[in-house]
N, C-alpha and C positions, 0 to 999 in steps of 0.2 A: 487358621486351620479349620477344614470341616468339622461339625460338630454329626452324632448320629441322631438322625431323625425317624427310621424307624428301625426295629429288629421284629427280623420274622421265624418264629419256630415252626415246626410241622410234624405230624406221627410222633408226637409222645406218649401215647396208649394207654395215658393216665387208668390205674383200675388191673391192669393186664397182668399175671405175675411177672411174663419175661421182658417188659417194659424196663429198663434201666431206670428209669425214675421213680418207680413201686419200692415204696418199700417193704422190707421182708424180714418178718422176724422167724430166722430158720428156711422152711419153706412156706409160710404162712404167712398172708398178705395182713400187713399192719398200720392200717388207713391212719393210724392218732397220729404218728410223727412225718417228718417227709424226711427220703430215704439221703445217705450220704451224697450219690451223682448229684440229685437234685440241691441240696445242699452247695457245693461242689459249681454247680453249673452256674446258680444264681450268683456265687462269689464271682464268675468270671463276669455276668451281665454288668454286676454294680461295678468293675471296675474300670469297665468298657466307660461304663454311662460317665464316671468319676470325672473322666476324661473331656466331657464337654464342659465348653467356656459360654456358654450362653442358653437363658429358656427359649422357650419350653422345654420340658422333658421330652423326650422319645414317646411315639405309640409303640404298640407291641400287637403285633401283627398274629396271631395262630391260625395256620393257614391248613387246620383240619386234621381230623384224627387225634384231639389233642384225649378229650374223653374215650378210653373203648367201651363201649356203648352195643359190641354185638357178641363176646367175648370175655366179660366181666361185670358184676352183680352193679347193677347202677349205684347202688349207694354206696361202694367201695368205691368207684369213677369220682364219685362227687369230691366226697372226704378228701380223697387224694388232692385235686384239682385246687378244695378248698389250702389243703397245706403247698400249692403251687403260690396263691394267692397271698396266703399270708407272708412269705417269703418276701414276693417282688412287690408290694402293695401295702406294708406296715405303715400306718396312721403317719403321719410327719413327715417319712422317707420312702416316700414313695417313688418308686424306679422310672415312672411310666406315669404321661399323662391320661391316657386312653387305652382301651383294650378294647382291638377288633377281632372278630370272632370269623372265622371264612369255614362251616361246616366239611368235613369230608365224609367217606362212605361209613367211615366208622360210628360217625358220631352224625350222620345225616340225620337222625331223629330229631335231634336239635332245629334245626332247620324247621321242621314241618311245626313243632313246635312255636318258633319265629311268626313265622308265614301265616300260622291262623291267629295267635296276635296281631299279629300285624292288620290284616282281613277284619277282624272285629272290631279293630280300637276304628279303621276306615269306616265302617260303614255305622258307626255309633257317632263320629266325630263329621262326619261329611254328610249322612243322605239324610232325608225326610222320614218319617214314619210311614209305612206305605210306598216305598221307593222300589222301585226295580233293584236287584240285586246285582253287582255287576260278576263277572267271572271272575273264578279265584285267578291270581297272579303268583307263579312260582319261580319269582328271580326276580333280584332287586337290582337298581340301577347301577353301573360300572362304576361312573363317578358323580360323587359327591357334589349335589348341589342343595341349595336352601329349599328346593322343593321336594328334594329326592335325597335321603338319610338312609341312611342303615338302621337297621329294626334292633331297638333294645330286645336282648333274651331275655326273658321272663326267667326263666329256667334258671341261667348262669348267674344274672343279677341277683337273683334270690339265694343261690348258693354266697357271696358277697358278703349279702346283708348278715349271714350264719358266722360269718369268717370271724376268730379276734384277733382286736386290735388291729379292724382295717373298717377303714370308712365308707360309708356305702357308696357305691357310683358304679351304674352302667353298664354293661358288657354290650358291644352294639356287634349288629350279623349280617354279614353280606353273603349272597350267595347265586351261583356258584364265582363269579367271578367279582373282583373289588380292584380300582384301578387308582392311581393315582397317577396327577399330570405337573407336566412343570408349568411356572407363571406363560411363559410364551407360547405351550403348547408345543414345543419339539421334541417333548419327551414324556414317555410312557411308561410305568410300572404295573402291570397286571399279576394279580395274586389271584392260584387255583389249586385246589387242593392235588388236583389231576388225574381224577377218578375217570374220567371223561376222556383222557389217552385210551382207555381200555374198553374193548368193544363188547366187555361183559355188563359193560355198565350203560350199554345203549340195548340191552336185551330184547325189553317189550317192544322197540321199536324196529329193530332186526324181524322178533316173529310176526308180525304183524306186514312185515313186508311179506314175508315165504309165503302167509293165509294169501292176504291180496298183491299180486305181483304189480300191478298199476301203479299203487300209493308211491308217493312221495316222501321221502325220508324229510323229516323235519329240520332245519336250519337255523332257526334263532336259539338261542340258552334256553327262553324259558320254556320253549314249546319240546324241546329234547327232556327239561326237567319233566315236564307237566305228563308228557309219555312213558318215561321212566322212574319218577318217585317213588310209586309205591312198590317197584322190584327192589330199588336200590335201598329203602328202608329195612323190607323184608330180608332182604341177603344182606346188608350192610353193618345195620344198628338195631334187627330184633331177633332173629331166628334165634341166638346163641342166646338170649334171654330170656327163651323160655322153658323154664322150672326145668327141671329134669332131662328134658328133650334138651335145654340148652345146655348143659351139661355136659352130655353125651357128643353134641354139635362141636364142640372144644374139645373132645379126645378126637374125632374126626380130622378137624383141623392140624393139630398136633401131630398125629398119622401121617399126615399129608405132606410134612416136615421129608420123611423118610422115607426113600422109592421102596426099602423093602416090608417096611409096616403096611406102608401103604397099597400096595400090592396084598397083601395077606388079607387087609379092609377088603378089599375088592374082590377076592376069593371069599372070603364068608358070605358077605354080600349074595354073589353068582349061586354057593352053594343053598342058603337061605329059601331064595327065590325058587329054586329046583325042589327042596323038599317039603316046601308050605305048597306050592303051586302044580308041582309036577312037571314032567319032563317033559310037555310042549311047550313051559316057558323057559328052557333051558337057553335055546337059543337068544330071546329075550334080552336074558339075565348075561349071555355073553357079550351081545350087541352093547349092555348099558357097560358090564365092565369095562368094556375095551375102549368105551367113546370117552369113560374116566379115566383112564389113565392115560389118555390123549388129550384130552382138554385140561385136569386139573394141571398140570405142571407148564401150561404156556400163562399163567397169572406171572405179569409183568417181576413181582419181587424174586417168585422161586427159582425165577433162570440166573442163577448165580456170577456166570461165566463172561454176561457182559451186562454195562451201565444201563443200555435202551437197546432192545431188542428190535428187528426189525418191523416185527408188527406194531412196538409201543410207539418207535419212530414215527412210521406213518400214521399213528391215531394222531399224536402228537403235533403233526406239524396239518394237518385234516381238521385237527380243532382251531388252532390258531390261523388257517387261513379261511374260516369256513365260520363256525358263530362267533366266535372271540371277534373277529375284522368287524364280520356283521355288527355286533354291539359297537364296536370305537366308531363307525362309523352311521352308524343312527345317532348316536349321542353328541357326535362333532360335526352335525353336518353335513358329514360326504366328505370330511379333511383325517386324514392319518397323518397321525405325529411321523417326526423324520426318524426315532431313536424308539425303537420298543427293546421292553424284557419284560418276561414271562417269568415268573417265581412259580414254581409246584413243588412239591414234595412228594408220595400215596405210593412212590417204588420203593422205598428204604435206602435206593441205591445215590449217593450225591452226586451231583457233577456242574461243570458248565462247558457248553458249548456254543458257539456264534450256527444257527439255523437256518436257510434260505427260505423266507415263503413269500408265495406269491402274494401280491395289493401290497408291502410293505417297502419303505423308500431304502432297508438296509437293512441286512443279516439281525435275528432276534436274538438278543442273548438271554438265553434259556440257562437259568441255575435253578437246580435242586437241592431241597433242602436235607433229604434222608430221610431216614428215621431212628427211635431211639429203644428199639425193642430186637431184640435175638430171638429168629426164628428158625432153625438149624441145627442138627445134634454137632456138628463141623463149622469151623471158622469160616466165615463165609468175608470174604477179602472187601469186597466192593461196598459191603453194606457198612454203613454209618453212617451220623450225626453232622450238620450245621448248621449253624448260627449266620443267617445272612442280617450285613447290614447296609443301611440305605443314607446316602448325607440329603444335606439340603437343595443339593442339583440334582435330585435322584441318581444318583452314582452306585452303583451294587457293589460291594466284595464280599467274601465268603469267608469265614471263618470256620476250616474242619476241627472238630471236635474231638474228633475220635473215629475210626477204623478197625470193625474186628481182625485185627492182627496180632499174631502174638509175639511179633519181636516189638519191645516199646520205640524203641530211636526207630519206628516207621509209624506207630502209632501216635504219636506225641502231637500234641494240638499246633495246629500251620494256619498259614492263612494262606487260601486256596490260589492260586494264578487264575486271574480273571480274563475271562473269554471275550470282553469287551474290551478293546486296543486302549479307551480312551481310561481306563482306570488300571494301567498300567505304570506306574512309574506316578500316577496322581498324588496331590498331595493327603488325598482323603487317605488311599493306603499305605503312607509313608505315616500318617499317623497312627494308626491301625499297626504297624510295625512297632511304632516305640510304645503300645501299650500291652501288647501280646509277647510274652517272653518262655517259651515253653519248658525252659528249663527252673522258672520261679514262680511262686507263688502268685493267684490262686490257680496258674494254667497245669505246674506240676501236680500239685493234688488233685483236681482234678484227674489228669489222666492217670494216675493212679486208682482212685476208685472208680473209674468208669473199666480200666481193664481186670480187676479183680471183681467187677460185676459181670462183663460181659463170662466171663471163667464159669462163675459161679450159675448164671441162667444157663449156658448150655449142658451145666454137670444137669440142673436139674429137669430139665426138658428132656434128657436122653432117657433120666430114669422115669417119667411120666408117660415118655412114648411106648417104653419096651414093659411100662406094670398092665 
């Protein structure tokens, strides 16, 4: 039988209070323990892992957002992170051979982090004294070769070496994209946070077109990053961190939650602006309210109502036929695997589906992984948690988690119907089957604490929104 060879988590928001995996004493974030889901979640990983008949152990993929990093005091983020650590990484029993690290917006700091490590250990290990400098490089290679690694974090590793009772090793960072290929090359695994579905997250490069309308919009990964970094740091992984102002950033946000706070925001705002400024900027001040309450609610997670909106669609499948191709195919070549999937997460919303894009030999199966944080005074149906995992043929199937719902017999942990025909009826998910039992231990406590959590963050988000 297949054994699992990797699991990918995504949007844990390690730090966050409405993060499921935060724990909370009261309303009051309590970084020394890790909270019951989390507790809860990792039972399910060890028994998953229990499950395999041969080494290696698993990698353990976190495919972004796992620190909130724009939204929460960093060294709550850490703390947390470290009792993540301790959990799946304890000295002896360790869950996991490797931990790969895939940055998303929230935690893209990291990244840049990464990247001038990486920058300086090159240019201390490779040139001359006296050398020309070469340009900074912002994106590491797809796949893994002996010349081309993924960048130890500094950052994460060192939180590690803090952890007890876990031995030091590693945390390695790809970014934005990390691929894994089968021995023959007919198959492809690409992990993205999927920030990059989202045309907020291509900003600088949008205005930069309106200035000069000539320019050419940029098509490889890194030269999109290299355009956009320092927006997606600034809006992603620092504005809310800073002192006071970030603070205030995070009742904004929260606001944002609910059309009619939010609306009221945007009336203070309007009136503000009119009585500091006077009333020729009244117009102004209406032009900005109304282009916010037009733009804040198309962010791909707030549209409640369906899994991929039709704009996140088109970025979605505009990134995979457009620099994601571009990269498989500088790295291979000019040859495309016959079988791609695409792993993201960055909507909170799970799914899978088979994708048509153009340059690829067959429909991409696109699975999302969720997220694991309540952002909504209301149940919001579609939003939730998975655990995807991957065998030794690169095979996908999805294990849902959890679902803000409030009836349990709709809630209760499944293993998702896979969008790929060939992992249908497979023997990877027939074994996947005899280890996930939703109505027994650790899958029932789990779903247990994870729905008296999700209760419990929306009680308290409603009352943060409306003090």
């Amino acid at each position: 039988m297949p054994d699992i060879r990797y699991v990918c988590l995504s949007d844990l928001h390690l730090g966050e209070e409405d993060s499921l995996l935060t724990h909370l004493s009261g309303e009051e974030i309590d970084p020394f323990q890790p909270g019951p889901v989390m507790r809860r979640l990792v039972d399910c990983l060890r028994h998953l892992i229990a499950g395999n008949r041969e080494a290696p152990k698993p990698s353990l993929v976190l495919n972004g957002d796992i620190l909130e990093m724009a939204l929460a005091h960093d060294n709550e983020a850490a703390m947390i992170f470290q009792r993540f650590i301790e959990l799946i990484m304890p000295e002896g029993d360790e869950l996991f051979e490797k931990i790969i690290f895939i940055p998303g917006n929230h935690d893209h700091h990291l990244w840049e982090l990464a990247r001038e490590t990486q920058y300086v250990n090159h240019i201390t290990a490779h040139l001359e004294p006296g050398s020309r400098l070469p340009v900074p490089w912002h994106a590491t290679h797809l796949f893994t070769t002996p010349e081309h690694q993924p960048v130890p974090s500094y950052f994460l590793s060192s939180l590690v070496r803090c952890c007890a009772g876990v031995r030091d090793f590693p945390i390695l960072t790809a970014y934005p994209n990390f691929g894994l290929l089968s021995e023959d090359g007919g198959r492809c695994i690409v992990f993205h946070h999927g920030h990059f579905i989202e045309s907020i997250f291509h900003f600088m490069s949008a205005l930069m077109n309106l200035f000069f309308p000539g320019r050419k919009s940029p098509k490889q990964v890194w030269d999109i990053e290299a355009e956009n970094f320092a927006w997606i740091d600034f809006f992603g992984s620092m504005l809310g961190r800073s002192g006071g102002v970030g603070q205030d950033v995070e009742i904004i946000y929260e606001k944002m939650q609910s059309p009619g706070q939010f609306d009221r925001l945007l009336r203070t705002l309007s009136r503000s602006i009119r009585k500091r400024y006077g009333f020729r900027h009244y117009l102004a001040s209406f032009v900005l309210r109304h282009y916010l309450r037009r733009k804040i609610p198309g962010v791909e997670r707030l549209k409640a109502d369906t899994l991929l909106s039709g704009g996140a669609g088109k970025g979605l499948r505009a990134y995979i036929e457009g620099p994601l191709q571009e990269q498989i195919l500088r790295e291979r070549d000019g040859a495309m695997p016959d079988r791609t999937a695409f792993l993201f997460g960055h909507t909170h919303k799970p799914f899978q589906k088979l994708t048509t894009c153009r340059g690829y030999a067959g429909p991409v199966h696109c699975c999302n992984s969720g997220g694991w944080i309540v952002e909504s005074e209301t149940v919001q149906r579609l939003h939730g948690g998975s655990v995807i995992l991957i065998d030794e043929r690169l095979e996908v199937q999805s294990i849902r988690m959890f679902n803000e719902r409030p009836d349990r017999e709709e809630d209760r942990v499944r293993i998702e119907s896979s969008a790929d025909p060939d992992g249908k009826g497979s023997p990877f998910l027939v074994k996947l089957e005899g280890l996930v039992d939703p109505e027994r231990d650790p899958w029932r406590a789990f779903s247990e604490e994870a729905a008296r959590a999700v209760r419990e963050r929306i009680v308290q988000l409603c009352r943060r929104i409306r003090d």
